[in-house]
LONU-779977 format. One record per atom (N, C-alpha, C): x, y, z; residue in three letters. Coordinates in pm, whole numbers, padded with zeros to 5 digits, always signed. Each point is the difference from the previous one (the first is absolute). Example, Ala and Ser with C-alpha at 12.3 -4.5 7.8 and 13.67 -1.06 7.14 Angstrom:
<atoms>
+01319-00569+00780ALA/-00089+00119+00000ALA/+00090+00120+00000ALA/-00035+00105-00072SER/+00082+00119+00006SER/-00077+00109+00073SER/
</atoms>
This chain:
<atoms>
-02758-00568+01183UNK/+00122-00066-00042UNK/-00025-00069-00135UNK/+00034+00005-00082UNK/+00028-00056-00153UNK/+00029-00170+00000UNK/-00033-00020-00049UNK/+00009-00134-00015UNK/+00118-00075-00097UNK/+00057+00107-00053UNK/+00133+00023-00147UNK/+00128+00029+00138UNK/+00051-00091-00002UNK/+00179+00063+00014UNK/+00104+00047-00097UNK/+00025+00073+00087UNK/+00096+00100-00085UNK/+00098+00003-00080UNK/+00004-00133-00003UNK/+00132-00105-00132UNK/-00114-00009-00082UNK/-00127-00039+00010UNK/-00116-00012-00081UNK/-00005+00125-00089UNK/+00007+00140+00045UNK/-00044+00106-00056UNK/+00154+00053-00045UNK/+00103-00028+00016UNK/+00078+00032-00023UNK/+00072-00077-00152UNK/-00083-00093-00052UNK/-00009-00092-00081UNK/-00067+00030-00110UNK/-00110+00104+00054UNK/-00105+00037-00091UNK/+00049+00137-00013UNK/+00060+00076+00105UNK/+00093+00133-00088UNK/+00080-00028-00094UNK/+00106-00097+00011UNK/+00072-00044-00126UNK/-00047-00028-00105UNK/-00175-00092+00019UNK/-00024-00011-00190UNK/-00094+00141+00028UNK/-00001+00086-00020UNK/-00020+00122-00020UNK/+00109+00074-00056UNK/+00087+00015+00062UNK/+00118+00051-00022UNK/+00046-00048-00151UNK/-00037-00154+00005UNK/+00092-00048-00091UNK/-00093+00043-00119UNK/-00170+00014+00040UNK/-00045-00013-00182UNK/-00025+00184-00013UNK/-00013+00031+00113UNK/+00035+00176-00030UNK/+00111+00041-00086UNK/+00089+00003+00017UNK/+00143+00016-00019UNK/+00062-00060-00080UNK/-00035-00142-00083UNK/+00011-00127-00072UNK/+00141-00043+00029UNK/+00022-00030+00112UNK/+00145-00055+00090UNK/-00033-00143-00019UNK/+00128-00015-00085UNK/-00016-00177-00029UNK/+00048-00093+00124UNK/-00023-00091+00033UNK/+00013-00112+00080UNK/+00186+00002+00030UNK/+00077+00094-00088UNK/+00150+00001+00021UNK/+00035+00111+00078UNK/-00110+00097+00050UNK/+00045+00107+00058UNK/-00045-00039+00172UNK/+00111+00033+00085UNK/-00051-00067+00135UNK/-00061+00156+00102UNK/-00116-00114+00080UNK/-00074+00133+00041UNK/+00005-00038+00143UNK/+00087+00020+00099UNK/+00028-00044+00125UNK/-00124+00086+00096UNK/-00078-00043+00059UNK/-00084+00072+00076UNK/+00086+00155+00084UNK/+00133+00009+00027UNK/+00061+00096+00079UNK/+00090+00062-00089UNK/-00004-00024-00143UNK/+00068+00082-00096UNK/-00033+00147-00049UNK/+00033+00097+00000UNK/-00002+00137-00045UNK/-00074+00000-00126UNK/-00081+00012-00061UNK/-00061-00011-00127UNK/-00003+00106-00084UNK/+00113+00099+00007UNK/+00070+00094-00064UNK/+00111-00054+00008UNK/+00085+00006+00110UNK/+00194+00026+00026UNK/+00024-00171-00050UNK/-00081-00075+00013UNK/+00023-00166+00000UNK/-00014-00097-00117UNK/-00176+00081-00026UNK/-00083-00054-00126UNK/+00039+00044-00125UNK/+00052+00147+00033UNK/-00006+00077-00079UNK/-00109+00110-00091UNK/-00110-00034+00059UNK/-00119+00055-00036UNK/+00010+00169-00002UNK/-00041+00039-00103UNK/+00009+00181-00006UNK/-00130+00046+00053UNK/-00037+00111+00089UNK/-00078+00066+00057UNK/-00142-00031-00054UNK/-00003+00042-00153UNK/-00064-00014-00073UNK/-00127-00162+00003UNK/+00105-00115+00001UNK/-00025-00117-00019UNK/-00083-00030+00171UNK/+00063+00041+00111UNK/-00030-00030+00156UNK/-00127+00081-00007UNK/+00000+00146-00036UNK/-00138+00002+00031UNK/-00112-00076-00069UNK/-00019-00068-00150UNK/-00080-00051-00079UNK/+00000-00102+00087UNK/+00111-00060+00071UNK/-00048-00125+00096UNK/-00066+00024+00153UNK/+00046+00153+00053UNK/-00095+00011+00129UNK/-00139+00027-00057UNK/-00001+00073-00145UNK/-00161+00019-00064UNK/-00094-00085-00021UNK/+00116-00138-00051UNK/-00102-00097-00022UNK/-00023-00101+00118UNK/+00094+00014+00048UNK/-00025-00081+00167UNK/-00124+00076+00064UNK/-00033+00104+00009UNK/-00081+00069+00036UNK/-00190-00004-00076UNK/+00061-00007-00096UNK/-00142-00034-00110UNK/-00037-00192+00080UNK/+00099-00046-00013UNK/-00059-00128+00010UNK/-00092-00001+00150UNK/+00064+00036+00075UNK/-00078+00034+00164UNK/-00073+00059-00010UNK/-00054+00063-00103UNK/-00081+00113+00018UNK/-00080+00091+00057UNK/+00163+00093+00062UNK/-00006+00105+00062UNK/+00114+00091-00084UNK/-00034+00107+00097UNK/+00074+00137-00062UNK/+00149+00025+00038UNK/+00071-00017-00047UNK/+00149+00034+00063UNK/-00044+00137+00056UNK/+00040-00025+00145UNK/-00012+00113+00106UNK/+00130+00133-00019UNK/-00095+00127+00033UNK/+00112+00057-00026UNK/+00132+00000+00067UNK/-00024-00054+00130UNK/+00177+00034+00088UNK/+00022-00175-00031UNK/+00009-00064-00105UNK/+00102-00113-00035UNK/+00106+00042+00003UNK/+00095-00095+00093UNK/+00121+00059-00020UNK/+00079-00095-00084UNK/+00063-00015-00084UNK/+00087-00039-00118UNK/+00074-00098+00107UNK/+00009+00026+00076UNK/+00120-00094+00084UNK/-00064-00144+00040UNK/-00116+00062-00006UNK/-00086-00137+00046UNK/-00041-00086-00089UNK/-00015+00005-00103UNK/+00032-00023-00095UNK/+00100-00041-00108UNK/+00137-00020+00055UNK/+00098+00030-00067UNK/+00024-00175-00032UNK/-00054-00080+00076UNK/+00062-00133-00072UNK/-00128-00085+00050UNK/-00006-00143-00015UNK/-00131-00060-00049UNK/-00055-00055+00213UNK/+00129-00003+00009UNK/-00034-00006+00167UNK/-00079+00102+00080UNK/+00067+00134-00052UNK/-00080+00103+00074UNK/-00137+00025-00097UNK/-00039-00048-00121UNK/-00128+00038-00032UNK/-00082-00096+00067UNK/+00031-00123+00051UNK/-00061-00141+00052UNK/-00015+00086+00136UNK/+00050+00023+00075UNK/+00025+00100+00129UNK/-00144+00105-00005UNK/+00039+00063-00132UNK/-00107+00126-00027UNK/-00135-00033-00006UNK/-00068-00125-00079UNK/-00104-00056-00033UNK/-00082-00024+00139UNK/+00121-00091+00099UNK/-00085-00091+00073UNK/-00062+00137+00145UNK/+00121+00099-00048UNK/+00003+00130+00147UNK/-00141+00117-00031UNK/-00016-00020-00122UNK/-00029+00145-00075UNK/-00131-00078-00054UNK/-00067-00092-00035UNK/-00084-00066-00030UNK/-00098-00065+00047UNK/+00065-00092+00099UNK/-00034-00086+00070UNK/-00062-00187-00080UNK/-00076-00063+00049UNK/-00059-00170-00077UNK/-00018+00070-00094UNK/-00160+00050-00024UNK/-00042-00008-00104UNK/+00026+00030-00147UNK/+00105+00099+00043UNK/+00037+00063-00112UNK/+00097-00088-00064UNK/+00133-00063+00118UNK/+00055-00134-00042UNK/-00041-00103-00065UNK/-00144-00037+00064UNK/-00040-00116-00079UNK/-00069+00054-00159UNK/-00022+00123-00043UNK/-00052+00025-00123UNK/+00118+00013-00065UNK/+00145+00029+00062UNK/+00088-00005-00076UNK/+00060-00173-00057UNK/-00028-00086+00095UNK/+00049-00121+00027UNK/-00103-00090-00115UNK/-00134+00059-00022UNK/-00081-00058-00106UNK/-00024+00029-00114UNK/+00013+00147-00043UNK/+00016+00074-00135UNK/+00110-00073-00078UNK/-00057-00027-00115UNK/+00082-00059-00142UNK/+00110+00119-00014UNK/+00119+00002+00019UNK/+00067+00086-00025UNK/+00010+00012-00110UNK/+00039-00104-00113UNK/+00042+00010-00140UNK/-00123+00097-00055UNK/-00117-00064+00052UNK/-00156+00078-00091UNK/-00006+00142+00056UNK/+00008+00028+00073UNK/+00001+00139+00118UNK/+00135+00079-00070UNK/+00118-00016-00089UNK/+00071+00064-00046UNK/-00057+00020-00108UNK/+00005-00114-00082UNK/-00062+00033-00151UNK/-00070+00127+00019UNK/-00132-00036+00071UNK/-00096+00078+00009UNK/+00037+00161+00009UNK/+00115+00035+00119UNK/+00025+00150-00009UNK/+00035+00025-00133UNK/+00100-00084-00047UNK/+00093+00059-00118UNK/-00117+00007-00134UNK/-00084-00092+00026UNK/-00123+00021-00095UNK/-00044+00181-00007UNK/-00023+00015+00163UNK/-00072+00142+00025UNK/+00059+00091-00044UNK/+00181-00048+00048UNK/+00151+00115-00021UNK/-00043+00029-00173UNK/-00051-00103-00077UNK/+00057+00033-00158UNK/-00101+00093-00035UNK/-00141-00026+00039UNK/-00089+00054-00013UNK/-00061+00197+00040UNK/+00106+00006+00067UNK/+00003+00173+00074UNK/+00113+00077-00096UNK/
</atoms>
């Protein structure tokens, strides 16, 4: 059992979301909102955020992900704690997110 509740991690999907995506503090990110039909996010933009949600845990987005599970910040909080389990939570719950982005987009410029 994790020691992070799921308002906890669901807190830490949003500043992900928010510095992935650069969603200013005016755009609202309801844990049960559609993050296409709601957010408005294009295909494009959701996967760079299941990619980088995925980099930060670091593991492999599995191949039978299903998009649905995924589809808003509740069901990725859902996905983490089902599909993961503590430990992986708590490396998500302690990783510098801001430094852990830089860092890909460092790698992204570099390829």
């Amino acid at each position: 059992m994790s020691t992070y509740s799921k308002e906890e991690v669901i807190s830490r999907i949003e500043k992900v979301l928010r510095s992935t995506l650069g969603l200013g503090a005016d755009v609202e990110l309801r844990p049960d909102a559609n993050l296409l039909t709601e957010i408005g996010l294009d295909s494009i933009e959701a996967f760079e955020a299941v990619t980088t949600l995925h980099e930060i845990l670091g593991v492999r987005i599995p191949d039978d992900l299903d998009p649905k599970m995924v589809a808003n910040i509740n069901g990725m909080a859902d996905y983490i704690f089902d599909k993961y389990g503590p430990d992986v939570v708590e490396k998500f719950m302690t990783t510098d997110i801001e430094r852990a982005i830089a860092e890909m987009r460092a790698d992204e410029s570099l390829d």
